[in-house]
Structures are given as structure tokens and as C-alpha cells.
PLY file of the C-alpha trace (Angstrom):
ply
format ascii 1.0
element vertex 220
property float x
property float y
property float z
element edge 219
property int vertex1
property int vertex2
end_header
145.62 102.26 58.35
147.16 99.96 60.84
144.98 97.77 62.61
146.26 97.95 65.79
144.37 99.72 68.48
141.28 100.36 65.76
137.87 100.58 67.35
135.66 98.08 66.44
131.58 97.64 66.44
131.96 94.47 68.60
133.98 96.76 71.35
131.56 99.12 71.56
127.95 97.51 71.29
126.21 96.79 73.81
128.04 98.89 76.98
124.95 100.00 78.35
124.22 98.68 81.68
120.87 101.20 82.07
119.78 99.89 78.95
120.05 96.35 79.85
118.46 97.29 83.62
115.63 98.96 81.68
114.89 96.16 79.36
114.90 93.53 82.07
112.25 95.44 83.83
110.32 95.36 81.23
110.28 92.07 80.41
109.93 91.35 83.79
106.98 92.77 84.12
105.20 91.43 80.66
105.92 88.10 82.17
104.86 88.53 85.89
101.60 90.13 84.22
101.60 86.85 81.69
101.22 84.65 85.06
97.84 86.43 85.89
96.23 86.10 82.43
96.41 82.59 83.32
93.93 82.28 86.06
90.55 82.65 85.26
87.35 83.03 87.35
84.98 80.12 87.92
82.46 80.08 85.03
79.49 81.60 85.20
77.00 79.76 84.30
78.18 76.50 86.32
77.84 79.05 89.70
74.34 79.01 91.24
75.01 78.87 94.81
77.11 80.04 97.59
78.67 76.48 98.18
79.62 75.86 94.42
81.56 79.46 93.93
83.44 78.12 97.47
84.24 74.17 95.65
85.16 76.23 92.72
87.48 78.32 94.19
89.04 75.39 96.40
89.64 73.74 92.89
91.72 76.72 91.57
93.60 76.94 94.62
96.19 74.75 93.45
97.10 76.85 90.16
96.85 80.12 92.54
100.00 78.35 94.55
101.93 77.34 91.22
100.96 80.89 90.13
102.37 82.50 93.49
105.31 80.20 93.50
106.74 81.71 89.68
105.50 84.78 90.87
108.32 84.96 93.77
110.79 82.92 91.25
110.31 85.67 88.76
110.74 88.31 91.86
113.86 86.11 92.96
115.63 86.48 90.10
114.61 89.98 89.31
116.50 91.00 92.62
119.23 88.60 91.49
120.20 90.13 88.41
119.71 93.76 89.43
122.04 92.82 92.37
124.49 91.90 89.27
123.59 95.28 87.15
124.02 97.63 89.89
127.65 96.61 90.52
128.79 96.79 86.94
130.93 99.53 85.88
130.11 98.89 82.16
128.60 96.18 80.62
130.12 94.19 76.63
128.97 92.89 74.19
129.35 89.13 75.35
127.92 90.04 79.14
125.02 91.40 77.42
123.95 88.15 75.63
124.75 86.53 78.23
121.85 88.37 80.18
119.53 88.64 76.75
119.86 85.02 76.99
118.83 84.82 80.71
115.81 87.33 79.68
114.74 84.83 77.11
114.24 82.05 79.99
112.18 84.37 82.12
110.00 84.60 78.55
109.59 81.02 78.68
108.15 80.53 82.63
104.91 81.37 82.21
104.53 78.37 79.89
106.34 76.31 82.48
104.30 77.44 84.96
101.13 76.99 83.01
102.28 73.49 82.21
102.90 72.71 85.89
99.39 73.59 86.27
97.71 71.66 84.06
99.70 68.98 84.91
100.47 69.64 88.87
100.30 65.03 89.46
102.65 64.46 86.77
106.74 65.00 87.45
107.49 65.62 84.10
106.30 68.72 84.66
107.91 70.12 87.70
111.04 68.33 86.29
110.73 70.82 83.17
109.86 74.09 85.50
112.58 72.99 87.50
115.13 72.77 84.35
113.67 76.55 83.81
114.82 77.37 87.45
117.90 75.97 87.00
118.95 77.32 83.66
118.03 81.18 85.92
120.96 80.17 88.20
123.33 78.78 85.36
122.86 82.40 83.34
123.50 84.47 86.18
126.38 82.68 87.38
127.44 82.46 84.25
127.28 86.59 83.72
128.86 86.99 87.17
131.42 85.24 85.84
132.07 86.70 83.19
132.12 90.04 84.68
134.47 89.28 86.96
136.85 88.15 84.12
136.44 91.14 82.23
136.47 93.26 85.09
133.42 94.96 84.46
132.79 95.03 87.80
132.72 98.50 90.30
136.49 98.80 91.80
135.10 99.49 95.53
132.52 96.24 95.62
135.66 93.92 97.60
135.91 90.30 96.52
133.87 89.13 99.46
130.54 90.77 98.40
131.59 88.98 95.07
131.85 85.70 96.29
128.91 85.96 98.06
126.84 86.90 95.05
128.36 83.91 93.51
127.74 81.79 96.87
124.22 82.43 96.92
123.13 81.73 93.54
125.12 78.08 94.36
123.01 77.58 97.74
119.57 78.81 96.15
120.28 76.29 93.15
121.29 73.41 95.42
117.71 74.15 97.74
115.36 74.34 94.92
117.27 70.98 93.03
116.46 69.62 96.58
112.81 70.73 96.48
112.46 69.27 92.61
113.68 65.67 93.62
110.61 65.38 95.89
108.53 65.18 92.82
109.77 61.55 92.78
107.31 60.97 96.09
105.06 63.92 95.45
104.97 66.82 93.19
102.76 68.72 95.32
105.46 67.97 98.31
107.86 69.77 95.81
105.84 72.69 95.09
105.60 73.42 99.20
108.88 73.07 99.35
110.01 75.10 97.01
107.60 77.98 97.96
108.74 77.49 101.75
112.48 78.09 100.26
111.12 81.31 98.31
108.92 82.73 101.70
112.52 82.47 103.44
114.48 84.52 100.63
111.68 86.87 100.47
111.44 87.50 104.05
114.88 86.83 105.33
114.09 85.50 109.07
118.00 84.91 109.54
118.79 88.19 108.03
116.21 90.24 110.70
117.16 87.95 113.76
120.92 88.67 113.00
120.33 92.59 113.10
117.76 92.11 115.96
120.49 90.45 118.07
123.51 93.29 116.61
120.82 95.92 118.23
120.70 94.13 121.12
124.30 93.86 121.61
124.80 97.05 120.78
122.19 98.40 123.52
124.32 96.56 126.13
0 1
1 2
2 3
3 4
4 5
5 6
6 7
7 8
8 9
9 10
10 11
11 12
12 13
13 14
14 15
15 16
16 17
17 18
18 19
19 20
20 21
21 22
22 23
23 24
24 25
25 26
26 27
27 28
28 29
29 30
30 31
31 32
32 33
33 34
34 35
35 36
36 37
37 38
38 39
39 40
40 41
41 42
42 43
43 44
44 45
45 46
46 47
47 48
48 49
49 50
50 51
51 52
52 53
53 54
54 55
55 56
56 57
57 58
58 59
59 60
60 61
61 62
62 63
63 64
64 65
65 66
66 67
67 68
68 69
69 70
70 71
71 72
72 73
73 74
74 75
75 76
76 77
77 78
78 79
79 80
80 81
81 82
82 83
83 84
84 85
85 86
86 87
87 88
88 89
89 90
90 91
91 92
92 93
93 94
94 95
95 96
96 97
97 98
98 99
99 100
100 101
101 102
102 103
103 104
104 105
105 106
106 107
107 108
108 109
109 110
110 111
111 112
112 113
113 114
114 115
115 116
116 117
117 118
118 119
119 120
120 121
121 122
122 123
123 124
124 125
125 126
126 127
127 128
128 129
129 130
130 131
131 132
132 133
133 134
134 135
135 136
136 137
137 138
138 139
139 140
140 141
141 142
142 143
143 144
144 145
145 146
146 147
147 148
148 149
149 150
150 151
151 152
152 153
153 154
154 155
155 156
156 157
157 158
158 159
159 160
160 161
161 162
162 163
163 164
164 165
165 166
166 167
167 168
168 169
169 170
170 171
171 172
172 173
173 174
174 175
175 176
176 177
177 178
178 179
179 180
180 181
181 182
182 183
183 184
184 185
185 186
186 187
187 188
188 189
189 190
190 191
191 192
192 193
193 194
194 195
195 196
196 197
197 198
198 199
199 200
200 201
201 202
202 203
203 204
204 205
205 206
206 207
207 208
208 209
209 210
210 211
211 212
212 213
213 214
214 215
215 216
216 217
217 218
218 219
């Protein structure tokens, strides 16, 4: 049998993009719910008064910002690569390693972020939940990429919208790489920044002015 034109394994595993959509979710969601198991209540026997549960709880508010910080990261880049899944026409066998491989980072931030709060003074650590941050962006613009090669990609999304997806992942990189040098005057100046850059993603003030002002316009 000639070989030419035979179907092989490696052209037809992993096509799926539901599959991959559904599996993300659920890792998603072990490791948001991994964050949480992390914080623990003020012990006990140590809490006989009003003021000390207060002084307790001012002492674990900075592990509840680290853990609302890779809370948003982790919702971030769950929007991110859904974005990226919902405008694939198919998914292959190299695009889908390329995203197992970004799933296996998301595995690993709740020991960054653990680390970053045992260690919030020192900038080792942000440096090495930074590096976790970063290698988010590299994967997905690394997938992106690779869809667009392969042209696995939906034939009505135009090239702008792809761009953009590839535009934003460059900007959001460049901000939080921006936010991690700080840790060279203050770590905890690099945490507020970084959760300042998140609050703007997750809210989009530019995004609801710019439709506030098209209504307006359009009112005229």
C-alpha cells in the first residue's frame, strides 16, 4: 500500500477543541480552589479577645492580596485561552501540547503563589511567580501562533481580531514585566502594581468609557 495520502495516528489525535476547552476548565478550577486551601483561619487557641482575632486578621491580609492577585491571574488567563479555543476550527496534535503544556503552568501557581507568601520581603520570590506569569503569555502566544500557521483558525475571525489577540498578550506581558522589576525597590510595590494592572483588565474602564461616549454620540 502506497504511503502517500495514508492516515496517520499523529494526524488525527488530538482534534478536539471541546475536549481541550473542557479539560482546561477543569483544571482551572482544581487550581483556583488549590489557592483557597492555602489560607487558613487564625488559630484558635491563640484568639481570646476581640482585638487579637482583628491583629490576626490584619496579619493574613497580606497572603489574602497574593491570594486575590493569582486568583485574577488564573481568571486572566482562563479568558485568554478560551478567547483562543473559541476561534479554532479544529485543534492538532502539536496545538494541543502546546496548550497541555500551558495547563501544566497553571498546575504549578499555586506553589508560586504560596511561595510568594511565605516569602512576600524577599524578590526571589516574586521574580519566580513572575517567571510563572510570563511563561502564561509565552504558551499562549506561542499556540496563537501556531494556529495561525496551521490555519486552524475560524475563516470569518479577519486578521485584525487576530492581531489583536496577539497584541494583547504582548501589552499584558510587557505591564506585568513592568510591575515585577519593582521588586528591586519593593516587592510589596510590585504586588500593587500588578493587582492594579489585573483590576483594569478585569473591569475594563477604557473599554466602558469608549461605549459610554459611542452612546453618546450616537444619541446626538
Amino acid at each position: 500500500m502506497s504511503g502517500k495520502g495514508r492516515i496517520t495516528y499523529n494526524l488525527i489525535a488530538g482534534t478536539s477543541v471541546e475536549r481541550l476547552a473542557a479539560l482546561s476548565d477543569g483544571i482551572f478550577g482544581v487550581a483556583m480552589t488549590l489557592l483557597l486551601l492555602d489560607l487558613h483561619v487564625p488559630a484558635r487557641e491563640v484568639i481570646d479577645s476581640n482585638a487579637k482575632l482583628w491583629h490576626a486578621l490584619g496579619v493574613l491580609l497580606p497572603d489574602l492580596l497574593v491570594y486575590l492577585m493569582s486568583f485574577l491571574t488564573l481568571g486572566i488567563f482562563w479568558v485568554g485561552q478560551q478567547t483562543q479555543l473559541n476561534h479554532l476550527e479544529r485543534s492538532n496534535r502539536q496545538l494541543t501540547w502546546i496548550h497541555l503544556g500551558f495547563l501544566f503552568l497553571v498546575t504549578l501557581l499555586p506553589f508560586s503563589t504560596r511561595l510568594l507568601a511565605e516569602f512576600t520581603a524577599f524578590p526571589a520570590a516574586l521574580v519566580v511567580y513572575w517567571l510563572n506569569i510570563l511563561l502564561f503569555g509565552v504558551a499562549l502566544y506561542a499556540s496563537w501562533g501556531k494556529a495561525r500557521r496551521d490555519k486552524l483558525i475560524k475563516d470569518e475571525l479577519a486578521d485584525e481580531t487576530q492581531a489583536a489577540i496577539c497584541r494583547r498578550i504582548v501589552i499584558a506581558q510587557s505591564v506585568y514585566a513592568f510591575g515585577a522589576a519593582l521588586c528591586l525597590i519593593s516587592t510589596y510595590a510590585s504586588i500593587v502594581v500588578i493587582l492594579l494592572m489585573q483590576l483594569n483588565y478585569v473591569f475594563a474602564p477604557g473599554e466602558w468609557m469608549r461605549r459610554k461616549s459611542s452612546q453618546g454620540q450616537a444619541g446626538d
